[in-house]
N, C-alpha and C positions, 0 to 999 in steps of 0.2 A: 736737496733731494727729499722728496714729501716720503715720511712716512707710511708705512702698510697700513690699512684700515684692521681694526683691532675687530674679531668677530664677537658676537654679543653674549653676555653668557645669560645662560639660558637660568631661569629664576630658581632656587632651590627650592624640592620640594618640603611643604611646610608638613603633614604627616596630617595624622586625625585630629580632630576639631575635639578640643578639652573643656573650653568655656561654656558654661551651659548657658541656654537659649530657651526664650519659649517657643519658638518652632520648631525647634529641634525636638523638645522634650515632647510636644503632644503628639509631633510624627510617633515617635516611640508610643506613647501611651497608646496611641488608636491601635497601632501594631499589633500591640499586645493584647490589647483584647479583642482583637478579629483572630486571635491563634497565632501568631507567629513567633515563636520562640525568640529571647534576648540575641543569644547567638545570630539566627539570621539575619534580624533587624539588623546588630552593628555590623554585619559586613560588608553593607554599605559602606563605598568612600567618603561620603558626605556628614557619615553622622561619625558619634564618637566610638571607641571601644567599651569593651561590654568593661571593665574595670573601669572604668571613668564615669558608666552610667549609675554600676553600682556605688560609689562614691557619690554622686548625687543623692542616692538614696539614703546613704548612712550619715550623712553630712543633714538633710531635710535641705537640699536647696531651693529656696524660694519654694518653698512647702510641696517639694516634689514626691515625698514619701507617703503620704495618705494617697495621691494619685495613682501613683507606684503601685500600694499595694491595693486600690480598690480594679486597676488593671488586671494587676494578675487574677484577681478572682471572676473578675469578669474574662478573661483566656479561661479560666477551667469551665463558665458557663459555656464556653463557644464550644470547647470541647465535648462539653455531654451532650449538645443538639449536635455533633457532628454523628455519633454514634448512630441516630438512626438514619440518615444520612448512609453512614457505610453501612449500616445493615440494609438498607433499603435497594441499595444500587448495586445492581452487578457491576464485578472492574474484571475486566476483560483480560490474559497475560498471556504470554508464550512458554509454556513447561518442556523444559529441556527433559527427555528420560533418553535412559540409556538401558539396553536388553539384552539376552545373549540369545541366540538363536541357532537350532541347529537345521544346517543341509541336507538333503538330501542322499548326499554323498557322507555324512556324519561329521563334516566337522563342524566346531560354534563356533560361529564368527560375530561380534558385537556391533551392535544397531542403535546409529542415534536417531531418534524422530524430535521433533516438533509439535506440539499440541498446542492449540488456542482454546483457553477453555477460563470461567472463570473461580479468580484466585480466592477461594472462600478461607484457606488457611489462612495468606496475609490482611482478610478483613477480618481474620477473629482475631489474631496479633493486634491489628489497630485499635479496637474495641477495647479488648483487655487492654491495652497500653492507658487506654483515657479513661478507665473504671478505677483503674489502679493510682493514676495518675489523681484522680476527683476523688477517693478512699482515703490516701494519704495526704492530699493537701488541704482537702475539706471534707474533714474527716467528719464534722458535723452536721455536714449534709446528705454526705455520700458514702461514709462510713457503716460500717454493722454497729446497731446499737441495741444494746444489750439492757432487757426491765425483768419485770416478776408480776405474773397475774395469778386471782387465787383459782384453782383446779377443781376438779368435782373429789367433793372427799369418796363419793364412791368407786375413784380407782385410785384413791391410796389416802387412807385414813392417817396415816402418820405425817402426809404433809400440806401444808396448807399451801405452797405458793410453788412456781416452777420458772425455771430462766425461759424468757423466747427470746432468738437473736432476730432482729428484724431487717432484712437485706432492702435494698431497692433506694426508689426515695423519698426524702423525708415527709413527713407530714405537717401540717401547720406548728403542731407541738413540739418541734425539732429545728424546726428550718429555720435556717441563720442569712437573714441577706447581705448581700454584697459588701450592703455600704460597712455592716456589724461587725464584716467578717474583718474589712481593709480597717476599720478603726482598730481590733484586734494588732494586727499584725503594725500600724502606725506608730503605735506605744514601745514595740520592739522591733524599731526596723532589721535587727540583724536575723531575726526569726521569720524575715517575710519570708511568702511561697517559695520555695526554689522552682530552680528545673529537676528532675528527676535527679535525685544523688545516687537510690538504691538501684537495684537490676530491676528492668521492669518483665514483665512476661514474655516471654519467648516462642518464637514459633512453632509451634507442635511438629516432630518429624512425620516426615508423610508415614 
């Protein structure tokens, strides 16, 4: 009597890809610096997890860490041109409000509407998100920096110098490039860019 045909078993899944690769890695690096956060890149099934990638980093494999961090700095350039970018562009959104109104007859009865109008609060959130975001990670670019110039003694004879804090961005006598910033951060990979660890700005209540 022939035996039943046995049905096939179906392959195990093998999970996330842990061996680093160079197409792997430069997938990532371009990622990174067109804006795309670590996070979203590895959740991709094709690449690794965002732990694995960072172990790349702290390990230098195959000298991935100067790339690493000359990436991230270039993600925070992509971020400060994206600002005028959302300042420039209307974003269009649907505002739920809700009213209480009263009848004719005296009673209030509650009114939802729909509004199309545009979301200037959640572009000033985005704005401050990546001011904030380019303050704290490059802080010497995009940072308040803080000197002393001398004053007219004739509005105050007692001192000679005064603090200006200087907001915006840097000037030639400040400005730290990419490459200066990623060798920076190369020498202590555990100190590269993060993602945002503090609160970042919040959206203003209407």
């Amino acid at each position: 009597m022939a035996g039943k045909a046995l049905a096939p078993v179906p392959p195990r899944p093998t999970g996330r890809p842990t061996d680093y690769t160079e197409e792997m890695a430069t997938e990532i690096l371009e990622r990174l610096a067109e804006g795309e956060t670590l996070r979203a890149i590895c959740r991709d099934e094709h690449l690794p997890a965002t732990r694995t990638v960072r172990g790349w980093v702290l390990a230098n494999r195959s000298g991935f860490a100067p790339k690493y961090a000359l990436a991230r700095v270039m993600q925070l350039e992509t971020e400060v041109d994206e600002m005028k970018e959302i300042s420039d562009n209307i974003q269009m959104g649907v505002v739920h409000i809700q009213k209480q109104v009263v009848t004719k007859s005296g009673r209030v009865i509650t009114v939802h509407e729909e509004r199309l109008q545009d979301m200037t609060q959640h572009r000033h959130m985005q704005i401050d998100t990546r001011k904030w975001r380019a303050s704290k990670i490059a802080w010497r670019n995009y940072g308040d920096r803080i000197g002393s110039r001398p004053i007219d003694q004739d509005d105050d004879k007692d001192s000679t110098t005064t603090i200006v804090v200087v907001n915006g961005l840097p000037d030639d006598d400040h400005y730290v490039s990419p490459e200066e910033m990623a060798a920076q951060y190369a020498d202590d990979p555990e100190n590269m860019p993060p993602q945002p660890g503090a609160e970042p700005p919040t959206e203003p209540e209407a």
